[in-house]
C-alpha positions in Angstrom: -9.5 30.1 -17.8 -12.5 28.5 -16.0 -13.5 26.5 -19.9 -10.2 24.7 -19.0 -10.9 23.9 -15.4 -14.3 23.0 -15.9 -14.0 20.5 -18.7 -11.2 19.0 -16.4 -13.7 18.5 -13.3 -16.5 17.0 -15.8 -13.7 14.6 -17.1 -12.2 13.4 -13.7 -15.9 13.2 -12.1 -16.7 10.9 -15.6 -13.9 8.9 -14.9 -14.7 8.5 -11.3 -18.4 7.2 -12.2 -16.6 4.7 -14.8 -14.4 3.0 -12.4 -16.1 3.4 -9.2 -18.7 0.9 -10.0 -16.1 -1.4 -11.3 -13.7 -1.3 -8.0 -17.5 -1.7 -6.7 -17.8 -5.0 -8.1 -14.6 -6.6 -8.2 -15.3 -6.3 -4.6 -18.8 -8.2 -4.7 -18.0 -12.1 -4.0 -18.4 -14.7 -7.4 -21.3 -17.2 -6.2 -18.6 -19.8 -7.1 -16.9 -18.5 -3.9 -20.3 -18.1 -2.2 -21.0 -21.7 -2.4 -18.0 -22.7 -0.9 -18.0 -19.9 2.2 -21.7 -21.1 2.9 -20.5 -25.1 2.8 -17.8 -24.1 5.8 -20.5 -21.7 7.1 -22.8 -24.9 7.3 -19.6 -26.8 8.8 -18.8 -24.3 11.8 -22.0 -24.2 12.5 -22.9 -27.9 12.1 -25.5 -27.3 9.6 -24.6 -30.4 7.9 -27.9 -30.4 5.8 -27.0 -26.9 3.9 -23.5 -28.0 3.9 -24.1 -31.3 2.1 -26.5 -30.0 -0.5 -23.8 -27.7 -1.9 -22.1 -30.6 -2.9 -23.0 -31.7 -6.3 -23.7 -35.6 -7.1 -20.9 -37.5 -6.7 -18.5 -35.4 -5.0 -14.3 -36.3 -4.3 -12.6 -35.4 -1.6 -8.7 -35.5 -2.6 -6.4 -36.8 0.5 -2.7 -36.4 -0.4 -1.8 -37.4 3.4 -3.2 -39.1 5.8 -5.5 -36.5 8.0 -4.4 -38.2 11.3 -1.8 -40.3 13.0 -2.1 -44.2 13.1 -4.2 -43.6 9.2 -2.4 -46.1 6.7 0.1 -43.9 4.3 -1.5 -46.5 1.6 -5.1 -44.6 1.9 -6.8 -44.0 -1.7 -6.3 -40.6 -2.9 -9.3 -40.3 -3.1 -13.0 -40.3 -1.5 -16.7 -39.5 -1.6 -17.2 -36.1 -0.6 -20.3 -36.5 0.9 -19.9 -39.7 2.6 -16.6 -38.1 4.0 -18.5 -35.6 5.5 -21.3 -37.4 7.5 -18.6 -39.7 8.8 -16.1 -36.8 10.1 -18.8 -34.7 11.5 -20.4 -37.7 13.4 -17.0 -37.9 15.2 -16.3 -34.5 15.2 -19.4 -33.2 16.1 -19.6 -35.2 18.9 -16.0 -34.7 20.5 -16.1 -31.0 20.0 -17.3 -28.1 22.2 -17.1 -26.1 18.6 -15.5 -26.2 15.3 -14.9 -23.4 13.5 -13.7 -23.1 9.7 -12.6 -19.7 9.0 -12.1 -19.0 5.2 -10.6 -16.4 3.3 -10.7 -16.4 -0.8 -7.6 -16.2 -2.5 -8.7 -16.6 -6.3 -11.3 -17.3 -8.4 -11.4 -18.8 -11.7 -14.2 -19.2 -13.6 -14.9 -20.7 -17.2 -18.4 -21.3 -18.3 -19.8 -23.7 -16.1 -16.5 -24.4 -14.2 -15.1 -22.7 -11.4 -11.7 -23.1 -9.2 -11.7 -21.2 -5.9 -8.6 -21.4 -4.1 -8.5 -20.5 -0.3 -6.4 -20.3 3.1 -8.4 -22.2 5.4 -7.8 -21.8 9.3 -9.9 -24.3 11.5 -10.2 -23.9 15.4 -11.2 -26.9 17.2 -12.1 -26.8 21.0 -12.4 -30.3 22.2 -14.6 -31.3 25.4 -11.9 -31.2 27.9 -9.0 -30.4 26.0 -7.3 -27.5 25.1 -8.1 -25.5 21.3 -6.3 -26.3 18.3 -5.5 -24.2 15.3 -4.6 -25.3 11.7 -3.9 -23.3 9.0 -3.8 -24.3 5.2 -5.1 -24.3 1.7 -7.4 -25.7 -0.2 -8.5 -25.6 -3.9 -12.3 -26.1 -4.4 -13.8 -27.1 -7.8 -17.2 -26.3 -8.8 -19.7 -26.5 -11.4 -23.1 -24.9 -12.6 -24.4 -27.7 -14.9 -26.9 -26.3 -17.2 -27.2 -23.2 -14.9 -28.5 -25.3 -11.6 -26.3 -23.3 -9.1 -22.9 -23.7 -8.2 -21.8 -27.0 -6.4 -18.8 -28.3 -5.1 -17.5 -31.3 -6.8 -14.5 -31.6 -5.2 -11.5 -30.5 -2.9 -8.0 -30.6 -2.3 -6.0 -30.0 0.3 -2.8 -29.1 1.7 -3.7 -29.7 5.6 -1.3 -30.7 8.0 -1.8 -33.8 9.9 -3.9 -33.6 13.1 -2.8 -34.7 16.5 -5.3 -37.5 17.2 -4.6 -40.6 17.1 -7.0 -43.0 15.5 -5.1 -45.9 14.8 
């Protein structure tokens, strides 16, 4: 009777130390979807350097909309990441008591030296004066790791909603 019981015990704490590690590291976080929680990292905390160096040469930034009223509705669809950037966080930067971009990874995807991180992004802005705003939306991320140099963002799409200020 205890032959039975103890080869059961050996085989559920064998299976335990099989899939433990594995539920272990589907937990762990791809560098893929590092790279883009450190860019909004760098953002909310107006690290622009860090944030600007995890894009990769060349960068897009994808605009289906227009980000704010008075923008033409004939705006390209697209832009350079980078240059985006310095521009928006000039203005914002400047404007803002804080801006914060809180991320949350949805999926991952990654194929050799490609990667697709897909995310529900929620940005809280506190204007000088003003009272905070919240948007909430997604946003698909593509990276790549040529010849193994680390993962950079080469571009993003969005689904945000239009802001409330005006720039037109």
């Amino acid at each position: 009777m205890q032959r039975p019981i103890q080869i059961l015990l050996t085989a559920l704490i064998l299976g335990m130390a099989i899939v433990l590690p594995t539920m272990a590291a589907e937990k762990e976080t791809h560098p893929a979807a590092q790279a883009v929680l450190n860019f909004n990292k760098a953002v909310t905390t107006r690290d622009m350097e860090t944030g600007l160096a995890l894009l990769a040469d060349g960068a897009v930034q994808y605009h289906l909309h227009p980000a704010h009223p008075g923008m033409s509705v004939d705006h390209p669809l697209t832009e350079d990441m980078a240059a985006m950037w310095i521009t928006v966080s000039a203005l914002l930067f400047s404007t803002t008591e804080a801006y914060e971009r809180h991320i949350e990874i949805l999926n991952v995807r990654v194929d050799g030296e490609l990667a697709i991180v897909w995310t529900q992004t929620r940005t809280v802005t506190r204007r000088k004066g003003k009272e905070q705003t919240e948007l909430e939306f997604s946003e698909m991320y593509f990276l790549i790791n040529k010849d193994n140099g680390g993962w950079r963002i080469a571009g993003t799409a969005t689904n945000r909603p239009v802001d409330d200020i005006s720039v037109g």
